[in-house]
C-alpha angles and dihedrals in degrees: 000000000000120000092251091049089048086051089057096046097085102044082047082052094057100041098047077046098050094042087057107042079052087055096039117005131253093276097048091052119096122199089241089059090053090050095049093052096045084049103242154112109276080241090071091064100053091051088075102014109051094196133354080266093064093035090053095047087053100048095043088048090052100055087046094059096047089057108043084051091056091047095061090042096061091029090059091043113125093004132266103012105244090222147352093273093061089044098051085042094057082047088054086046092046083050095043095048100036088050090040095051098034114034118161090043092053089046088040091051095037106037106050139057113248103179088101091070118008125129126229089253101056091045087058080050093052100051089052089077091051098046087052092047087044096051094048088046095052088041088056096048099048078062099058088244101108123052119250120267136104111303102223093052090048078047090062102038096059092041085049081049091053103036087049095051083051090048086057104050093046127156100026098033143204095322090075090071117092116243089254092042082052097039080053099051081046097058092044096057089043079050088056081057109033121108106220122230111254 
């Protein structure tokens, strides 16, 4: 194996990881089956995971980042938001690209339970993305803008509502809705959200 083709094995690794554990969970992939879709020996694997602990903990670092990183980067778009409803709306475009571009991860990282194998340090990851969702609810909230309720649980609601919407598009994704159908799915989560006037 040449060096470049050592420097790709990894990345190859993740992504063959992250594709099956879409298709059949964490627990229903075995390391034979990752090897087999990134093309390679198992001992391949176990070079640079040294066990499907390792390898879980990777991949599921890997998507995180990936999406926290495409979170700041739509959140910061433009500037300061004006108000609670564009801000909610660069959230909805970080989640849509980052689904639409990513699939398997964002249906790997949304769909399962990892408490059976996650790190402390992707649990400090993980809870990253919540802080962030948190922060932006009860700020919304302090303005009046978001109705009143536990965070975390409105959290949850509008990522269900997401994650639901994305269930249901599968396999194509979201890219086979058309951009109203989509500005629509975005109002009615923001409506799941949205304190009413009077």
């Amino acid at each position: 194996m040449t060096p470049s083709n050592k420097a790709d094995l990894a990345p190859r690794l993740l992504d063959a990881a992250i594709a099956l554990f879409a298709e059949r969970t964490y627990e229903g992939t075995q390391m034979p089956a990752v090897a087999q879709r990134a093309g390679v020996g198992v001992g391949s694997i176990y070079r640079y995971f040294p066990s499907k602990e390792a390898l879980g903990n990777a991949a599921f670092q890997h998507a995180k980042r990936a999406l926290l990183d495409r979170l700041a980067e739509t959140v910061a778009e433009g500037g300061p938001a004006a108000d609670t409803r564009e801000e909610f709306g660069r959230f909805w475009r970080g989640f849509t690209r980052y689904a639409s571009d990513h699939l398997d991860a964002f249906v790997f990282l949304e769909h399962q339970q990892h408490d059976t194998f996650l790190a402390p340090e992707s649990q400090a990851l993980a809870a990253q993305i919540d802080a962030l969702a948190q922060d932006f609810i009860e700020r919304g909230q302090r303005a009046g803008e978001i109705r009143a309720g536990d965070p975390e649980q409105l959290v949850a609601m509008a990522t269900g509502a997401f994650t639901g919407l994305l269930k249901q598009q599968r396999p194509a994704g979201l890219a086979q809705l058309s951009p109203e159908d989509l500005a629509q799915a975005e109002e009615a989560v923001w409506d799941l959200l949205h304190r009413k006037a009077g």
